[in-house]
N, C-alpha and C positions, 0 to 999 in steps of 0.2 A: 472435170471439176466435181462432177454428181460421184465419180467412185472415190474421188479424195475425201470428201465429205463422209462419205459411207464408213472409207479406213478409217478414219478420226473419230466415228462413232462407236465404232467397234471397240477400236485400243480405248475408248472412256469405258465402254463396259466391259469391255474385261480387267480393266486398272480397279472398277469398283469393284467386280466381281471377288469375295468374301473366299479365301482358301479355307480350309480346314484342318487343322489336329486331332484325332481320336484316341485318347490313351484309356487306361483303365485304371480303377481305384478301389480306393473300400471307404465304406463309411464308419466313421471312428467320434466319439464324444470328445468334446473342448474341456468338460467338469470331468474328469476320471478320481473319483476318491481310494486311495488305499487306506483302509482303516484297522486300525491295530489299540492294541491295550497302553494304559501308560504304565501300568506296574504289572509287576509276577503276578500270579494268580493261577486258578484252577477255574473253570468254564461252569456257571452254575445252572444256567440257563440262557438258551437260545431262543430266540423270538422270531426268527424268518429264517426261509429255505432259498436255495438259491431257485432266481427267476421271479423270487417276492417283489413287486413293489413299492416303496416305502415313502413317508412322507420325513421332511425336517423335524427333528428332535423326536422321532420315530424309535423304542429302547430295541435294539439291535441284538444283546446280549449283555449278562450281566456274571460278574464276576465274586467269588465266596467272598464271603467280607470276613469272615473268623479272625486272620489279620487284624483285621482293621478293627473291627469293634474292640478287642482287645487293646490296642492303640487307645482308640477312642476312651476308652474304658479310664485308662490309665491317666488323659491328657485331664481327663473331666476332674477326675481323683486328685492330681497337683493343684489345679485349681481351688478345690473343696476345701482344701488342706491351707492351701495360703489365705484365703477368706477368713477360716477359722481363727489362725495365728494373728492375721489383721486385728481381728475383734478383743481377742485376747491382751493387746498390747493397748488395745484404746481403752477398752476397760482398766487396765492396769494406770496408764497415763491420769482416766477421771478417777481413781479410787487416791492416786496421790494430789490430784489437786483439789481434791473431799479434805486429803488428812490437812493437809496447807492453809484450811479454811479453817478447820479445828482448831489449830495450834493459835490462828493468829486472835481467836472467841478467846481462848485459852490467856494467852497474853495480856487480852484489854483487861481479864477479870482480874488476873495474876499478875500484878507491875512487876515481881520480882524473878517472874518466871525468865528464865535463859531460850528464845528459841532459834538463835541462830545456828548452834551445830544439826539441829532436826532440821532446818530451813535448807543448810546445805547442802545435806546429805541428798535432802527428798530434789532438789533444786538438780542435783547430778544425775538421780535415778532415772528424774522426770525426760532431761535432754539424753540420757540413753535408750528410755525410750520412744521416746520422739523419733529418733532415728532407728531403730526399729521397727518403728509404723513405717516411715518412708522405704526403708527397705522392702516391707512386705508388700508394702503398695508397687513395689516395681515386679516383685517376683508374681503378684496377683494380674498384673498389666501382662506379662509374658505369657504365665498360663490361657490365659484367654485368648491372646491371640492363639497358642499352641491350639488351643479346643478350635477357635474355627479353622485352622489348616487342616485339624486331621477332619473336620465336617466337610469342607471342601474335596479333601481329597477322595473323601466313601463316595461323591457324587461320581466320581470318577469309575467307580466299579462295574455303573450301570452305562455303558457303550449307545450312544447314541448318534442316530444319521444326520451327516453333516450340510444334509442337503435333501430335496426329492431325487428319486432315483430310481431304476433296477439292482438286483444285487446279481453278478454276472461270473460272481466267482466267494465259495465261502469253505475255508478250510479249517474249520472248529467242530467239536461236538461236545457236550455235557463232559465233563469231567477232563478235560485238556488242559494241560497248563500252555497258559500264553506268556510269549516273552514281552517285555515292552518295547515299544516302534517295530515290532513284527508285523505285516499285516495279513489278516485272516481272513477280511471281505475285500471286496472291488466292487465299489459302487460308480454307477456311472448314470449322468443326467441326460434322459432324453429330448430334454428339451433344448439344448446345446451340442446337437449333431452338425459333423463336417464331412466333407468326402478328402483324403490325403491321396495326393496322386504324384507319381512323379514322371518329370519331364523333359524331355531329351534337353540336354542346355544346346543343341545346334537351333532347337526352337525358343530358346527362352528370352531371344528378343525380341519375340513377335507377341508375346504376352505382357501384360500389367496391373497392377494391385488396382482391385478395382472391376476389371473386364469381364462382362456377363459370358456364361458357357450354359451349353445344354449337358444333363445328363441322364442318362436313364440306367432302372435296375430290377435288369431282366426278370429275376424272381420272385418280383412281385406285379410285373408290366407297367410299372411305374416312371411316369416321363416329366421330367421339371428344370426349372431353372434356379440358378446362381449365381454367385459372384467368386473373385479371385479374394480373396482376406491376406492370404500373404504368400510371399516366394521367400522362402528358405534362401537366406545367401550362401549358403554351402553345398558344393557340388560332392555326388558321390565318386569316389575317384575309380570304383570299380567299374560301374554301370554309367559313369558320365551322365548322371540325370540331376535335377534338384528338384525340390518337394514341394509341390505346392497343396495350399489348402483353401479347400471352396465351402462358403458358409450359403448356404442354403436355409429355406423354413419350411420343418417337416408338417409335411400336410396328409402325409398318411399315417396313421397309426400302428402299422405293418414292417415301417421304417425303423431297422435296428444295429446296431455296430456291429461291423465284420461283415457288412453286408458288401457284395462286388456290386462296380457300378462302371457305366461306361462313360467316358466324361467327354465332351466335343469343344475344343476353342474354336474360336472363329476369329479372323484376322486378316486384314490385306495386306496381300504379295508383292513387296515393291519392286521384287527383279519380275514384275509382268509390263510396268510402267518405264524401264531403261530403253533410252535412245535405240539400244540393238534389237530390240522387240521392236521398238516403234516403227524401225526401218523395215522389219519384216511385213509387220501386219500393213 
């Protein structure tokens, strides 16, 4: 009875007894930015090296405006020009309904004065110009918008970080032309570090979103814990693994992408707990 007792305590502790998976990984950012130009240009000036630092809305590099002020130059000039014509037609509009007033002084004095042909004439002039006021009033509405597009788009010249970050990769210098949606830096945010590992799919149903793991990285003797964030639902068909990723909080400062790291799951073995074990032990 005392050794059946004993067997039964065993097969409990080794059913709880915890297996393990050791695979390896790298540590890779969740925030990776590729940042590039939105127009052609020529490189005017660069503001960081790679390995910089940088904070949010930090000018990263900025682009000739020559382009563009000339644009601008131009947008501001239509503008100028329809305002002027405005003023020109309202003045015109008050100068005929000045003479309108004359004629009708003219009239009370003059009972025998005729001023209906002058009445109508001015009467046609006045609604031709009336709608050439409302005309310039639209082409004065377009210009202005046209002025803050192209003012909007000069903001554009000066490249700014889309976030904090490292710069991990920058392929610009002074006088380069940039294409647009090309990108020239790789920013990437430390404070949204992951370890990407992948893992045999013959183990992938002893793991779940969610499941704490240990990992460590050798080259800096650095030992910590995490969690599972997510399993890729797609297997590789070459290597038969799927990808998993583990969200962790860097606590060292030393912690950087591309780093190797060793990653441990921990998991109970339910072929230790089968009736055919149970008979053995």
């Amino acid at each position: 009875m005392k050794m059946r007792y004993l067997s039964l305590m065993a097969l409990v502790a080794f059913c709880l007894n915890a297996a393990e998976v050791m695979i390896t990984g790298t540590v890779v950012s969740d925030n990776t930015k590729y940042i590039g130009a939105r127009y052609l240009g020529y490189v005017k000036e660069v503001y960081v090296e790679l390995g910089d630092e940088v904070k949010r809305e930090d000018t990263l590099f900025k682009l000739d405006s020559a382009e563009f002020d000339i644009v601008k130059e131009q947008a501001n000039l239509a503008l100028e020009q329809a305002e002027i014509l405005t003023d020109v037609y309202r003045s015109k509009l008050d100068e005929i309904r000045r003479e309108k007033a004359l004629l009708r002084k003219r009239k009370i004095k003059d009972a025998t004065f005729d001023i209906d042909d002058w009445t109508e004439n001015l009467e046609i002039t006045a609604e031709h110009t009336s709608a050439m006021i409302d005309a310039m009033q639209a082409v004065v509405k377009h210009a202005s918008q046209k002025v803050k597009e192209v003012s909007l788009l000069s903001h554009y010249l000066e490249v700014k970080a889309p976030s904090d970050g490292i710069i991990i990769q920058k392929n610009l210098h002074v006088g380069d032309m940039v294409m647009p949606g090309y990108p020239v830096m790789i920013l990437v945010d430390l404070d949204k570090l992951e370890i990407e590992a992948q893992i045999s799919e013959a183990d992938i149903m002893k793991i779940n979103k969610g499941d704490e793991v240990d990992f460590e990285i050798p080259a800096i003797h650095y030992k910590g814990k995490g969690w599972i964030k997510a399993i890729v639902p797609s297997a590789n068909p070459m290597t038969h693994t799927f990808t998993v990723r583990i969200r962790f909080k860097r606590r060292n400062a030393k912690i950087y992408p591309g780093m190797y790291t060793k990653v441990t799951f921990h998991f109970s073995d339910p072929e230790a707990c089968d009736s055919e074990n149970a008979r053995k032990i």
